[in-house]
N, C-alpha and C positions, 0 to 999 in steps of 0.2 A: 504493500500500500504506500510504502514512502517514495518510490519511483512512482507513483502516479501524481500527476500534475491536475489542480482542482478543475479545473476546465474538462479532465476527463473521466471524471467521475460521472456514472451513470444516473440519470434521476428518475425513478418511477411514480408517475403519478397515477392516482384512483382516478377511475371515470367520473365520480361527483364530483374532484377536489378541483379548487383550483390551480390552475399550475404558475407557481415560482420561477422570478427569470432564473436560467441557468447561471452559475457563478461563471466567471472567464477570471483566468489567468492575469497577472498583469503582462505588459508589455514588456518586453527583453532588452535593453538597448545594448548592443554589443559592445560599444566605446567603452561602456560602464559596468558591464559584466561579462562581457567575451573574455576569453584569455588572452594575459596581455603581449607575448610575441609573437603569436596567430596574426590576433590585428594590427598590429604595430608594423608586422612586415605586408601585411596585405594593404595599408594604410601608405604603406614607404615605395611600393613596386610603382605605382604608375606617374608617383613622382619624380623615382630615378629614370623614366623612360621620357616623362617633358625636358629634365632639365638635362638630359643626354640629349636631346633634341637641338637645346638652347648653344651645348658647345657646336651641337654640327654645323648651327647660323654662324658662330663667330667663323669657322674655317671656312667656311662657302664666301663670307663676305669679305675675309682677309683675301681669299682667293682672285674673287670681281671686281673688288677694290682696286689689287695690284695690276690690273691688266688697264685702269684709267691712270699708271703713270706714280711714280715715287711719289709725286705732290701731294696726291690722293691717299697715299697709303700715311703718308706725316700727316696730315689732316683730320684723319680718321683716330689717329693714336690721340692727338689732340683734344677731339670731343668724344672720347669714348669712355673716358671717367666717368665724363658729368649722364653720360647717356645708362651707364652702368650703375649711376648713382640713384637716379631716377628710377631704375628698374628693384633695386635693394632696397631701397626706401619704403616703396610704394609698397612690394612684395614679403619683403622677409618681415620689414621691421615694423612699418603702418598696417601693414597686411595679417603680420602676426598679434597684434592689437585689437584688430578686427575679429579674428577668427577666436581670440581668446575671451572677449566678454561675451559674443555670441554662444561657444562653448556653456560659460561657464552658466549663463540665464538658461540654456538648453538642459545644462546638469538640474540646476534647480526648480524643472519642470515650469519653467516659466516662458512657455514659446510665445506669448504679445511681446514680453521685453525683447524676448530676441530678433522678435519682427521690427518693434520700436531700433533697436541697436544698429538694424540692418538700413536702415533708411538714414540714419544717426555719419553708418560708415559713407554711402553714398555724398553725403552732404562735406563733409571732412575729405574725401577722394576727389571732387571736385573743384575743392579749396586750393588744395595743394597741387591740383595739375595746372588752375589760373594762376598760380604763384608762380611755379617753373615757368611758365610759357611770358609774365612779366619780366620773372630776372634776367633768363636769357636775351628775352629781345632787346632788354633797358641795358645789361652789362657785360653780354656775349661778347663781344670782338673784342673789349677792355681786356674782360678776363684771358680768353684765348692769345690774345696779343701777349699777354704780361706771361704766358706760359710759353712764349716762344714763335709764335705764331707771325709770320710774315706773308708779306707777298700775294703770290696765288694761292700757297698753303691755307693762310689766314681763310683767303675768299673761298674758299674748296669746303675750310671748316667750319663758314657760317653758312652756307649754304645748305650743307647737311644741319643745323641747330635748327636753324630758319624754318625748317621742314616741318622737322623731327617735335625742337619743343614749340615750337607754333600751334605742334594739334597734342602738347604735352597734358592735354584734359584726358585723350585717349588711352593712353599705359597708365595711368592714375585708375580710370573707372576701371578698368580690364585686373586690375590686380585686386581691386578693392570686392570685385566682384567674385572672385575667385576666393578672394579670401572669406566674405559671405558661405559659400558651398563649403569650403573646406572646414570654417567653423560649426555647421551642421555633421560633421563628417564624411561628406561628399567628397573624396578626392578624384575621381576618375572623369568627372566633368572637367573639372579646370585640368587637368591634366590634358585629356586629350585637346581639349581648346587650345593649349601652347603648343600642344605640338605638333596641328592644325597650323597654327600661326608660324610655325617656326617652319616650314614648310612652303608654306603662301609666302613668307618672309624672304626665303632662298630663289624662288622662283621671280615672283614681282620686281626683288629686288635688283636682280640681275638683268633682268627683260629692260628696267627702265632705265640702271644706271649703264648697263649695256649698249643698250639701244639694239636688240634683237631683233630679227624681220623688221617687221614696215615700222615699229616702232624707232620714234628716233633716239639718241642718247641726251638724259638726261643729265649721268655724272653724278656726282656725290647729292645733288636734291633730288634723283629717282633713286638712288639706295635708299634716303631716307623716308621717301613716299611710300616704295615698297613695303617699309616696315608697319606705316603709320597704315595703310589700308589692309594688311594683316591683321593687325592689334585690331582694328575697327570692326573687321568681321569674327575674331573671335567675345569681341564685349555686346557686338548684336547679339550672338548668339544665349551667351550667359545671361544679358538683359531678358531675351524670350523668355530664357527659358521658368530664372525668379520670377517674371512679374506676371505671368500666364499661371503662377500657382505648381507649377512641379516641381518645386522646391517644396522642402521640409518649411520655409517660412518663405513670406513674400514681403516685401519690403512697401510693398505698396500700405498703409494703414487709417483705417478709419479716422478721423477724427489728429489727424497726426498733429502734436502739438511738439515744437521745438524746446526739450531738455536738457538743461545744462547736465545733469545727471549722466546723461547717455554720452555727450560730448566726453565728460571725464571718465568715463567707464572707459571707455577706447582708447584716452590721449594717455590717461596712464602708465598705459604699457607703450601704445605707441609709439607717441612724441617722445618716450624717453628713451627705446629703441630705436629712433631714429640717429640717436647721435653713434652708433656703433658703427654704422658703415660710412658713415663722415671719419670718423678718427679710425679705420682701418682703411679707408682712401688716402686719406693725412699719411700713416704709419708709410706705407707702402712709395708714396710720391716721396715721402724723406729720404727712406731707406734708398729709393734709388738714386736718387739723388747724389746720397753720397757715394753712393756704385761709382757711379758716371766718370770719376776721377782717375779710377784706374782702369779706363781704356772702354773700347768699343765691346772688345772681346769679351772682357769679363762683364757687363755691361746683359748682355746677349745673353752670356751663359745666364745667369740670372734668369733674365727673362723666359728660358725654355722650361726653367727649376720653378717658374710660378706660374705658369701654362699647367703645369701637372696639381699644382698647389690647388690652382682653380678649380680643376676639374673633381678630384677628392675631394674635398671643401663641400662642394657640390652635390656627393654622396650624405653627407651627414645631414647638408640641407633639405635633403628628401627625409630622410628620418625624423629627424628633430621639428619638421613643418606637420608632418603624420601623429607628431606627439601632442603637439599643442592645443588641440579638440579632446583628443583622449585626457590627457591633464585637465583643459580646463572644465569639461563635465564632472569629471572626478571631484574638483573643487568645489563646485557648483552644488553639488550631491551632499559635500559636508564626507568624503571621502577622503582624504588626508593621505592616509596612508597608502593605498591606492596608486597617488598623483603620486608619489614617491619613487613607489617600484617604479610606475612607468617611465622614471626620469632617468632612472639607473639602468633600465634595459635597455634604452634609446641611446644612452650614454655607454653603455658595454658593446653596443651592435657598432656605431660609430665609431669609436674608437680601435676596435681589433678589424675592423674591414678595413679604415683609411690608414688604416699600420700596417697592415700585413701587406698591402700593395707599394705604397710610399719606400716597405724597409727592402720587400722585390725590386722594387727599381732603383734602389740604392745599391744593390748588388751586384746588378746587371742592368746601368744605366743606358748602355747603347740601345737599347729596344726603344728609349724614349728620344734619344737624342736623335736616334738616325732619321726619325722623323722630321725633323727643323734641318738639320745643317751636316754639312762634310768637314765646314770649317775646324784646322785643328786646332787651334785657339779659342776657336768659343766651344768647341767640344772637351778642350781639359778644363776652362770655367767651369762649364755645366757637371762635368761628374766633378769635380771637387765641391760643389754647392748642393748635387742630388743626394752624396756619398752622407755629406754632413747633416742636410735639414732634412732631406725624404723622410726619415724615419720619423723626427719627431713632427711629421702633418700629421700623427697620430692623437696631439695633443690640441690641436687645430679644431680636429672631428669631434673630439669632447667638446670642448669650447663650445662650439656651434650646436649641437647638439642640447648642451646646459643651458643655453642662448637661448633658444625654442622651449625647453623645457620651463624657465623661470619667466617667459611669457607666458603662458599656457595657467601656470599661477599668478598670474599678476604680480610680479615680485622680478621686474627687468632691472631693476637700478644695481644691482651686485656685480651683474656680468658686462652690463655698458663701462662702470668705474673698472672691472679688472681690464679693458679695453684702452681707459684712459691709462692705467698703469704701464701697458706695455709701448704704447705710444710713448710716456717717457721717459720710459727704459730703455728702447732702442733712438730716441734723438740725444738723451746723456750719453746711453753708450758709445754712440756711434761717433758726437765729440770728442769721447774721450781717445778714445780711438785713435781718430784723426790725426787729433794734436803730438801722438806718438808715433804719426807713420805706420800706422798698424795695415798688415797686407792683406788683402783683397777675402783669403782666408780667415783672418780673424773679425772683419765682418760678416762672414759665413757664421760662423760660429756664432756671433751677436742674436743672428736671425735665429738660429735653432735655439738658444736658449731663453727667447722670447716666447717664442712657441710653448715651451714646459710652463712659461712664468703664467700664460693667458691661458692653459688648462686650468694649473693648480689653482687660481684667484679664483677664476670662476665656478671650478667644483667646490671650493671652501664657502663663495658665497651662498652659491644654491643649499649646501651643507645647513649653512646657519641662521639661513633666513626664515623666519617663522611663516609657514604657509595658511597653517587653521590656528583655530583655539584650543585644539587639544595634539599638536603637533607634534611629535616626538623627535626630538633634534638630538645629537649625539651629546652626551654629559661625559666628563672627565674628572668629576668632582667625587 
């Protein structure tokens, strides 16, 4: 009798009586009682096949790029920060804001709030795409200029801004929307949507900066178009599909009255993870920065040794994006404990998957290089940089992973400050360095031991950061 479920209990009624509604079961919700690396990995697959999608766009459009000429290809590296910036903002870090107060109102069986929340994010996604598409066009060339930017290069790389954040409303709503479904824990929609998009992205983009058949060449403003009319028909489609009702919530709402409430549910997390991919854009322009000095070569190597960084990176960010609905129901729920495990399994899958490849190609780096270059000089860079930091991108995938995980509890401000720590770890370091003449190597070295420094902050933050009111955090007393 204990293996039968109330729902399946049989009822007999007499012919006089009358009959009693049948009991039914409650509802299952998997996120909050499925088991958790079932779902977690079923949660993580179809994000690792978008954002495998997203590297193929970079190499299709490093490819198209280069066929309109070296100018194009400097241009390109130019505005690809701020383009990259845009897309992590909106995604991981506003996007991860999004997904976790919707989560966690879902946990607490309160789907109006999460409907409320979901029109709340619409509103906030549309803020911040007319902000981008402002800044850019009031201090684009300044900025670009003052990064190096001359000549035709400069005109090549406003040209693509002009495009690109001109219709910067578009990768705002499309991520925001995404992050909607994913905080219901939808992920197979947004998922195939990017890489739908990323797809449309490859083709459009090339036909127009190409200028393929009767199409003429656009140049660096039909790369950017392509992108922009991509992004536009995968946020048609996500709009359908929320506001036609086949969403878990529709954002559409009765009586919708604008609360500050809801503004802060989101910005919480959001707004204060937004500044992490600001100071790991900061971290990364310093660090090369001081690359740049000793030579083209090493310079190069680097950058093949953060091509791989990207992509791993990438891995965790499918994980830990799969976590942050599972956490935030859990929290939602008054589950604690729960949103715990979850953090540490998320945090154990990313970390021995982006290790165990990272410490492979540390061993046997030519499988990675031979793909970039012959050159032997940027090929002994590059294995002296893979040999030293590949292994610890292991501490990277934690990071990232704790990242998503203390969104998901509303509890971001541990891992954005372990973020600021390492940014000042490696601009002191990297001083100090300097002023010693320190070789090309011992910046190596810098790098990999930042990496351990921005695991361990961020796992000690998540560690001690009080989640619920009956939290069980570790004691040494």
């Amino acid at each position: 009798m204990s293996d039968i479920g109330v729902a399946e209990i049989p009822v007999v009624v007499a012919r006089d009586e009358v009959a009693l509604p049948r009991a039914t079961a409650p509802a299952r919700n998997p996120l909050l009682d499925g088991p958790i690396v079932r779902t977690l990995v079923r949660l993580s697959v179809p994000n690792v096949v978008a954002l495998s999608a997203g590297t193929c766009v970079v190499i299709a459009e490093t490819s198209y790029i280069g066929r309109l000429g070296t100018e194009a290809l400097a241009a390109m590296a130019l505005v690809f920060p701020f383009v990259m910036l845009t897309m992590t903002m909106s995604g991981g870090a506003m996007g991860g804001g999004v997904s976790s107060a919707i989560a966690r109102a879902l946990g607490a069986g309160d789907a109006n709030r999460a409907a409320m929340l979901a029109a709340h994010a619409l509103m906030i996604g549309g803020c911040f795409g007319l902000c981008f598409t402002v800044g850019m066009v009031a201090f684009g060339a300044s900025v670009l200029e003052a990064l190096g930017g001359r000549g035709n290069v400069l005109a090549q790389a406003m040209g693509y801004a002009q495009i690109f954040f001109g219709a910067a409303l578009v990768p705002w709503l499309m991520s925001t929307l995404a992050a909607i479904l994913r905080g219901t824990g939808n992920m197979k929609l947004p998922s195939m949507i990017v890489l739908n998009s990323a797809l449309c992205q490859i083709v459009l983009g090339g036909i127009l900066g190409l200028g393929l058949g009767p199409v003429p060449q656009f140049g660096m403003r039909g790369v950017a178009a392509g992108t922009v009319i991509a992004y536009s028909i995968g946020t048609a489609i996500m709009a359908w599909y929320l506001f036609s009702g086949r969403g878990r919530i529709n954002p559409i709402v009765r009586r919708l009255r604008i609360e500050r409430a809801m503004f802060v549910d989101i910005l919480k997390v959001g707004a204060i993870a937004c500044f992490s991919p600001l100071q790991s854009v900061l971290t990364i322009t310093i660090f090369t920065h001081m690359l740049a000095r000793f030579g083209t070569e090493t310079l190069a190597g680097y950058g093949i040794g953060a091509r791989l960084e990207f992509m791993l990176t990438s891995l965790a960010f499918a994980v830990g994006i799969a976590s942050v609905p599972m956490i935030g129901m859990a929290i939602g729920a008054g589950r604690v404990a729960r949103a715990r495990h979850i953090t540490w399994v998320a945090a154990g899958i990313s970390f021995f998957v982006v290790g165990i490849i990272g410490t492979f190609i540390a061993i046997y780096p030519h499988l990675w290089i031979d793909l970039f270059t012959d050159d032997a000089g940027v090929r002994i860079a590059s294995r002296q940089y893979l040999a030293t930091a590949a292994p610890m991108y292991a501490f990277l995938g934690l990071a990232t992973s704790m990242y998503f995980s203390s969104q998901g509890a509303a509890k971001v401000l541990g891992p954005v400050l372990a973020q600021t720590v390492r940014l000042l770890f490696i601009g002191i370091g990297g001083w100090w360095l300097t002023t010693r003449d320190a070789s090309g190597m011992s910046f190596f070295l810098l790098a990999a031991a930042s990496m351990i420094l921005l695991g361990v902050l961020t796992s000690a933050s998540v560690i001690w950061s009080k989640w619920g009111a009956h939290d069980a955090r570790p004691s040494f007393s």
